[in-house]
MOPAC internal coordinates of N, CA, C and O (Angstrom, degrees):
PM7 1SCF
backbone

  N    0.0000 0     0.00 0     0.00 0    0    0    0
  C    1.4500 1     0.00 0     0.00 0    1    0    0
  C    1.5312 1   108.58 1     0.00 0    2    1    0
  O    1.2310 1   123.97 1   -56.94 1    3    2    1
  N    1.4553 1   109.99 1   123.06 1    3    2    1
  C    1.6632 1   102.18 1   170.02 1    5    3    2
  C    1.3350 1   107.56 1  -115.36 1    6    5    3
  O    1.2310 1   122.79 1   -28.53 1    7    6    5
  N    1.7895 1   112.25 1   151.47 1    7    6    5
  C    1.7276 1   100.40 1  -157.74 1    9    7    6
  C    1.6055 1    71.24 1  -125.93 1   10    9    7
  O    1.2310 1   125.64 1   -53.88 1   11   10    9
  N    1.7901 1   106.77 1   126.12 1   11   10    9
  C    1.8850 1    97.14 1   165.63 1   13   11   10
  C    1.3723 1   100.25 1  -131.01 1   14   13   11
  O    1.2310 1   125.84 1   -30.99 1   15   14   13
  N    1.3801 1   106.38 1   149.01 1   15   14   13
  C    1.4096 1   115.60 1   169.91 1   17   15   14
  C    1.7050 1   124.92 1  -126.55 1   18   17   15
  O    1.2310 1   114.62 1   -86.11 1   19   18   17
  N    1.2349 1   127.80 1    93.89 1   19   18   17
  C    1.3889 1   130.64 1   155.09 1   21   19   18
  C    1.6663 1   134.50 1   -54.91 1   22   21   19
  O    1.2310 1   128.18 1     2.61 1   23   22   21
  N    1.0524 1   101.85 1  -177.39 1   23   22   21
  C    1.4157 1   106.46 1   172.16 1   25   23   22
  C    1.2688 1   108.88 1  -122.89 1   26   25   23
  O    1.2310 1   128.19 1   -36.91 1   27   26   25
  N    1.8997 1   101.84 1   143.09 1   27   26   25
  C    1.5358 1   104.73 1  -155.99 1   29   27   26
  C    1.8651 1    96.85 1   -82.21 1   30   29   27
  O    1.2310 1   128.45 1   -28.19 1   31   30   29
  N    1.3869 1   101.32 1   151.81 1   31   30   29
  C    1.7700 1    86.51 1  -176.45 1   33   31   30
  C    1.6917 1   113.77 1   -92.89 1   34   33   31
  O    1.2310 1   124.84 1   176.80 1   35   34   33
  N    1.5241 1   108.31 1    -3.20 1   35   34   33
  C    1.5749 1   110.00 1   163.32 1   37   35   34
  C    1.7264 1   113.59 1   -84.89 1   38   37   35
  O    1.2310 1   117.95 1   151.29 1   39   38   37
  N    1.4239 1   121.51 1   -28.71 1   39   38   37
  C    1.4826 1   122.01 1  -160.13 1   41   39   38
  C    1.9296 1    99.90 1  -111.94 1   42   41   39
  O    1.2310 1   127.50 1   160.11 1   43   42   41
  N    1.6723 1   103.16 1   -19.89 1   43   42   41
  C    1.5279 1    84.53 1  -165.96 1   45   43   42
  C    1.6193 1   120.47 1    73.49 1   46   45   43
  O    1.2310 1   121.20 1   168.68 1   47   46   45
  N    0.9881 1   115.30 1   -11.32 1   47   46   45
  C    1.4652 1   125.08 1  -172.29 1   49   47   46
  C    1.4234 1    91.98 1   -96.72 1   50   49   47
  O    1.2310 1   125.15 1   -28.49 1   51   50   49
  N    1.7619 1   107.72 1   151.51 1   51   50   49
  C    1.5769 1   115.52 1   177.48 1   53   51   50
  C    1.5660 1   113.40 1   -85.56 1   54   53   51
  O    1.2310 1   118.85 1   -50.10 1   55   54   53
  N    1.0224 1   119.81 1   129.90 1   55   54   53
  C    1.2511 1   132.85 1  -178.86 1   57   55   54
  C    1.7999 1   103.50 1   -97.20 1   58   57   55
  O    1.2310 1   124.17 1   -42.11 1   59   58   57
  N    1.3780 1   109.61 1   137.89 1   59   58   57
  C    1.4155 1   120.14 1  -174.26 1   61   59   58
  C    1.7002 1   114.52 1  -122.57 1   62   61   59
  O    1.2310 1   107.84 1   -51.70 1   63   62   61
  N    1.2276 1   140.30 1   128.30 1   63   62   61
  C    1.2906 1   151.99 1  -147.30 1   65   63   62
  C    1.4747 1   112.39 1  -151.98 1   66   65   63
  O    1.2310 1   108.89 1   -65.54 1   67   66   65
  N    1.0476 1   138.41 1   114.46 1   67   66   65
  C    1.3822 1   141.18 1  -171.63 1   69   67   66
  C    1.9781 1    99.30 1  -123.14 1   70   69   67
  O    1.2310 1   123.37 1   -67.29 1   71   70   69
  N    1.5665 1   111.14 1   112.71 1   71   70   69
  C    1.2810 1   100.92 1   176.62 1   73   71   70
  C    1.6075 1   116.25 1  -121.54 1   74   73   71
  O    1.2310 1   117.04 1   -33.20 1   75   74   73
  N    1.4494 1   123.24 1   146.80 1   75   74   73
  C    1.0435 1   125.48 1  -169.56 1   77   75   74
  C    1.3237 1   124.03 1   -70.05 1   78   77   75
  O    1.2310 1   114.80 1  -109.37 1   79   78   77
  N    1.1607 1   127.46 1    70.63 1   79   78   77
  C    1.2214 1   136.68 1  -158.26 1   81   79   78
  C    1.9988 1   121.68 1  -147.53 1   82   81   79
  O    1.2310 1   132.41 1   -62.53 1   83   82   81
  N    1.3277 1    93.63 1   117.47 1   83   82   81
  C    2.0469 1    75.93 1   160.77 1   85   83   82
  C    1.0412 1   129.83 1   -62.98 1   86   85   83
  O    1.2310 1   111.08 1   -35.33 1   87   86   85
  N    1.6103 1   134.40 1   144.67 1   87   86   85
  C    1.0972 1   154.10 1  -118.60 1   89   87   86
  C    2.0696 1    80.32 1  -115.82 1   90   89   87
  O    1.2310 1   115.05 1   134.64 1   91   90   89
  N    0.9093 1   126.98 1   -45.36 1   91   90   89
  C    1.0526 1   126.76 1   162.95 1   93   91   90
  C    1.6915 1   134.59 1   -56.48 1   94   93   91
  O    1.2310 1   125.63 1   148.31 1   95   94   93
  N    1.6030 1   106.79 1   -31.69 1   95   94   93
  C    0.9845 1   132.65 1   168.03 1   97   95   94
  C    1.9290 1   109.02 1   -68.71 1   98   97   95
  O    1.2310 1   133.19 1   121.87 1   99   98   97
  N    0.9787 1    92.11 1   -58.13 1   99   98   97
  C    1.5632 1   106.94 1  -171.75 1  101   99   98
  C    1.4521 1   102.10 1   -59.16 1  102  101   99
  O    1.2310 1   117.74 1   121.36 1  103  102  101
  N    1.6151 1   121.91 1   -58.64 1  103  102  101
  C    1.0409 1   101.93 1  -179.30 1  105  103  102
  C    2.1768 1   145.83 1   -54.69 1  106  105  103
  O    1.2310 1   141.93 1   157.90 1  107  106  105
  N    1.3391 1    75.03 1   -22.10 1  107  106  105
  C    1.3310 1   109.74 1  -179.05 1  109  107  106
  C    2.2410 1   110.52 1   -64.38 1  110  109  107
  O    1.2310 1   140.79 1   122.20 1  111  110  109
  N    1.4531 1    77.26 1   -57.80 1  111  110  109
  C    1.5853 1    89.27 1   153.40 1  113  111  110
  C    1.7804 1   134.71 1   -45.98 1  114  113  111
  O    1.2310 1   139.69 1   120.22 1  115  114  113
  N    1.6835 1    79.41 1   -59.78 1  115  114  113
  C    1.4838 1    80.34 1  -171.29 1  117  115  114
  C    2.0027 1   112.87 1   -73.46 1  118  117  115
  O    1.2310 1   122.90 1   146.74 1  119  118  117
  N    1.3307 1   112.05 1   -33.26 1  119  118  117
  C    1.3259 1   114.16 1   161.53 1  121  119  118
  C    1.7227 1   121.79 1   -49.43 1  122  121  119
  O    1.2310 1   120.73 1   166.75 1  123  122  121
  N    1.4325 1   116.22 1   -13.25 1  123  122  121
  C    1.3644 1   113.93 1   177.08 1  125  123  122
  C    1.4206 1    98.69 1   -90.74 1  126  125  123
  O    1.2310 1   111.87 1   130.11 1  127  126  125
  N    1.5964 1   132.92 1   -49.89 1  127  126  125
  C    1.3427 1   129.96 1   162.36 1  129  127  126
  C    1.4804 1   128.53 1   -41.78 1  130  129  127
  O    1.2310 1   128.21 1   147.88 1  131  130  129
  N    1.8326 1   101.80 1   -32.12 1  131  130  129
  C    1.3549 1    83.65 1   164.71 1  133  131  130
  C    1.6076 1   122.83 1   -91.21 1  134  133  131
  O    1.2310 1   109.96 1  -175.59 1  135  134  133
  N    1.2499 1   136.44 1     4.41 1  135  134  133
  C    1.3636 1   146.98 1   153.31 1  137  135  134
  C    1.5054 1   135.29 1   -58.48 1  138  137  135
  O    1.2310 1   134.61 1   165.71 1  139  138  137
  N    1.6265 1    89.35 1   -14.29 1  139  138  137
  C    1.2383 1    99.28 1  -178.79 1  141  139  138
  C    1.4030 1   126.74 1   146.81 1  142  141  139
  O    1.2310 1   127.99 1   121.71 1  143  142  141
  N    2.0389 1   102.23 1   -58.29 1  143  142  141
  C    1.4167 1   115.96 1   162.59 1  145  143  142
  C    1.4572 1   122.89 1    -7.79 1  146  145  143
  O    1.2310 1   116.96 1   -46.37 1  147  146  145
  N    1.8938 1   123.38 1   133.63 1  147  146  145
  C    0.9512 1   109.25 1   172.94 1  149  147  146
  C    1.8309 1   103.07 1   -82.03 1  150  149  147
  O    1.2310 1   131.89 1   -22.58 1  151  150  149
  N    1.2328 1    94.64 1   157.42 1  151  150  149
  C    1.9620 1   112.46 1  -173.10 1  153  151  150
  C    1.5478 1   102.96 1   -31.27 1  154  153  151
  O    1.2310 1   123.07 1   131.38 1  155  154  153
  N    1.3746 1   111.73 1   -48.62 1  155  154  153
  C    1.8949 1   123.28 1  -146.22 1  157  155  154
  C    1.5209 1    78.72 1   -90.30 1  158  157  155
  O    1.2310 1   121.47 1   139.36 1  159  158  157
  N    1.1193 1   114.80 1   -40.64 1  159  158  157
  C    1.8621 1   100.50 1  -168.87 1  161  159  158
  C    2.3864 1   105.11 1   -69.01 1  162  161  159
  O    1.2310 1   134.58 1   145.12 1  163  162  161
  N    1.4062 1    89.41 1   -34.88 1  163  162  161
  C    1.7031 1    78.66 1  -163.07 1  165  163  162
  C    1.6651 1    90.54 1   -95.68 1  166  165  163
  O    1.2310 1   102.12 1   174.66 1  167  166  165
  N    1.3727 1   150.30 1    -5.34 1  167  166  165
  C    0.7121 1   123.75 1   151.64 1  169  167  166
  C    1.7566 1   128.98 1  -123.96 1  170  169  167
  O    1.2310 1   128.43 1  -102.34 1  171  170  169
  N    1.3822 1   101.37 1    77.66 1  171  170  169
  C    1.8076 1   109.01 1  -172.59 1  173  171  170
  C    1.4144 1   127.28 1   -61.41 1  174  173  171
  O    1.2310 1   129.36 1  -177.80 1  175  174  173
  N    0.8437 1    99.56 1     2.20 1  175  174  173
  C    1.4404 1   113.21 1   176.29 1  177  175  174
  C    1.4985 1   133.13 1  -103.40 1  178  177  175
  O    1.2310 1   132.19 1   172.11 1  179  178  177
  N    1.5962 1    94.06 1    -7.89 1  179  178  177
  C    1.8736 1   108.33 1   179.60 1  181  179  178
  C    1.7089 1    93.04 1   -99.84 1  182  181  179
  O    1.2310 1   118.29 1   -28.94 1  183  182  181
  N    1.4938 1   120.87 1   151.06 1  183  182  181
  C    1.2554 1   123.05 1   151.00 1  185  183  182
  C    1.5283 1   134.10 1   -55.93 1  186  185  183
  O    1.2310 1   107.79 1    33.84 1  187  186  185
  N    1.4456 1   140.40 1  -146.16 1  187  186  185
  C    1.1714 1   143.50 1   175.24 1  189  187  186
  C    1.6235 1   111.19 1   -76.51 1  190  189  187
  O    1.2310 1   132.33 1   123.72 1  191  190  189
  N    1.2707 1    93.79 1   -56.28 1  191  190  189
  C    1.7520 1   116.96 1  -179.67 1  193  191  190
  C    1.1989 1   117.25 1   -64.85 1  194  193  191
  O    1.2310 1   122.77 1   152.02 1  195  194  193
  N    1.5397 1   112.31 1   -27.98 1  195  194  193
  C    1.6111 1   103.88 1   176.63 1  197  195  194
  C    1.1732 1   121.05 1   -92.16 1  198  197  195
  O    1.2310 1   125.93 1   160.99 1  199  198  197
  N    1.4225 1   106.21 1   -19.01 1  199  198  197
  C    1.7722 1   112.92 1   161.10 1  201  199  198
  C    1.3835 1   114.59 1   -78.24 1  202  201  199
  O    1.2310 1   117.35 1  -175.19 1  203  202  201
  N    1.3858 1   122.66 1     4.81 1  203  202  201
  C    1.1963 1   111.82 1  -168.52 1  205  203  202
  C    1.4190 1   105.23 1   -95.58 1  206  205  203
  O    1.2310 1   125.51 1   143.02 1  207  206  205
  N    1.8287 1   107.02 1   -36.98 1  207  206  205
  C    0.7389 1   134.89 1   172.63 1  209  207  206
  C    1.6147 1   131.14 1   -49.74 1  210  209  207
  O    1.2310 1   134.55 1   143.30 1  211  210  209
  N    1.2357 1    89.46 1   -36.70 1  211  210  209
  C    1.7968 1   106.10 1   171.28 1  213  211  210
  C    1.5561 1   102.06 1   -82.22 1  214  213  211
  O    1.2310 1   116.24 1   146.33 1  215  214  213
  N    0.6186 1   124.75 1   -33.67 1  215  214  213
  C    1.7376 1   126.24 1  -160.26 1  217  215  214
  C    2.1280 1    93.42 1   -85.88 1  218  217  215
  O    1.2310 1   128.48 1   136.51 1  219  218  217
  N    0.9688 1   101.27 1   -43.49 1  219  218  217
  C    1.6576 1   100.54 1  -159.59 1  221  219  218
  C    1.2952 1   107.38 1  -111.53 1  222  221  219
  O    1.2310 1   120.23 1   147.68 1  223  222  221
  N    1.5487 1   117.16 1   -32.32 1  223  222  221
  C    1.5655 1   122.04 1  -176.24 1  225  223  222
  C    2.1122 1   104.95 1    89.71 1  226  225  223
  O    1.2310 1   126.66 1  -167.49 1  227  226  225
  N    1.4648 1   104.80 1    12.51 1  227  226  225
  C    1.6648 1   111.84 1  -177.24 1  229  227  226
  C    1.0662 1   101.66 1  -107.30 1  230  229  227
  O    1.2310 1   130.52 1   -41.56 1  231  230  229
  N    1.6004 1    97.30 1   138.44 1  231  230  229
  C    1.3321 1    88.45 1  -179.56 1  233  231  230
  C    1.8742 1   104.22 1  -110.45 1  234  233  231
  O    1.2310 1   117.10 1    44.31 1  235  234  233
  N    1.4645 1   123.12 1  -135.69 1  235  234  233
  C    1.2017 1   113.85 1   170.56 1  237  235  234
  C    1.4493 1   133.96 1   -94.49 1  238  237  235
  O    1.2310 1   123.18 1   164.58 1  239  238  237
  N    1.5152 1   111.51 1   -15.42 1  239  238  237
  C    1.5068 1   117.46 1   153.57 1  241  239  238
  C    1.2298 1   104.76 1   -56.28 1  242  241  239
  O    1.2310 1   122.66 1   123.15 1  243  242  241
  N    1.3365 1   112.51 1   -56.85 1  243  242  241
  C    2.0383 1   112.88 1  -156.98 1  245  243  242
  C    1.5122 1    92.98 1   -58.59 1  246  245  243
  O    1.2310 1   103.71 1   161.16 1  247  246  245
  N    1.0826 1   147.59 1   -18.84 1  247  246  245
  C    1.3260 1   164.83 1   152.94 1  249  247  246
  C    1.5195 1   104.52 1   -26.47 1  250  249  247
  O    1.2310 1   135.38 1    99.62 1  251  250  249
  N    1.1686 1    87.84 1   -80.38 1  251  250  249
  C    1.8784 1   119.79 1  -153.35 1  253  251  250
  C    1.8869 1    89.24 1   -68.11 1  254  253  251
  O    1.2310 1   121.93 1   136.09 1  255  254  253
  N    1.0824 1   113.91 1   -43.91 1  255  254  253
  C    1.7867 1   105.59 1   178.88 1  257  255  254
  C    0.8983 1   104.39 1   -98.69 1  258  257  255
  O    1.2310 1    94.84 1  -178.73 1  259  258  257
  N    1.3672 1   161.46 1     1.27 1  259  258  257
  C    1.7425 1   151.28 1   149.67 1  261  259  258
  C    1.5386 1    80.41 1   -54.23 1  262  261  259
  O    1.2310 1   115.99 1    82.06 1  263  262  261
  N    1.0293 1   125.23 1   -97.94 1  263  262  261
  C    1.5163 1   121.36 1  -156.24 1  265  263  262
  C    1.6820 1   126.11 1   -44.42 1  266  265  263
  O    1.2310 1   120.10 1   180.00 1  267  266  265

């Protein structure tokens, strides 16, 4: 399980995310995203929101009130 938390870039407030994943697994992932990989290809196993989440630090409220 990896638990990450950013800061949202509309609220400034920390946003918290816990994903089901080995920590070994994940990293492995996220080193292909940083190489280049698009998000959905190096990490197939997260949904929309949790990649969104990694990429921007938003989650789906910060979503729902930006707009």
């Amino acid at each position: 399980m990896i638990h990450l938390c950013k800061p949202s870039p509309i609220t400034g407030e920390s946003n918290c995310m816990s994903f089901d994943v080995e920590p070994t697994t994940f990293d492995a992932c996220f080193a292909k995203w940083e190489k280049g990989e698009l998000i959905q290809k190096a990490f197939p196993m997260l949904n929309a929101d949790e990649r969104e989440f990694l990429m921007t630090g938003m989650t789906n409220s910060d979503w729902k009130n930006y707009v």
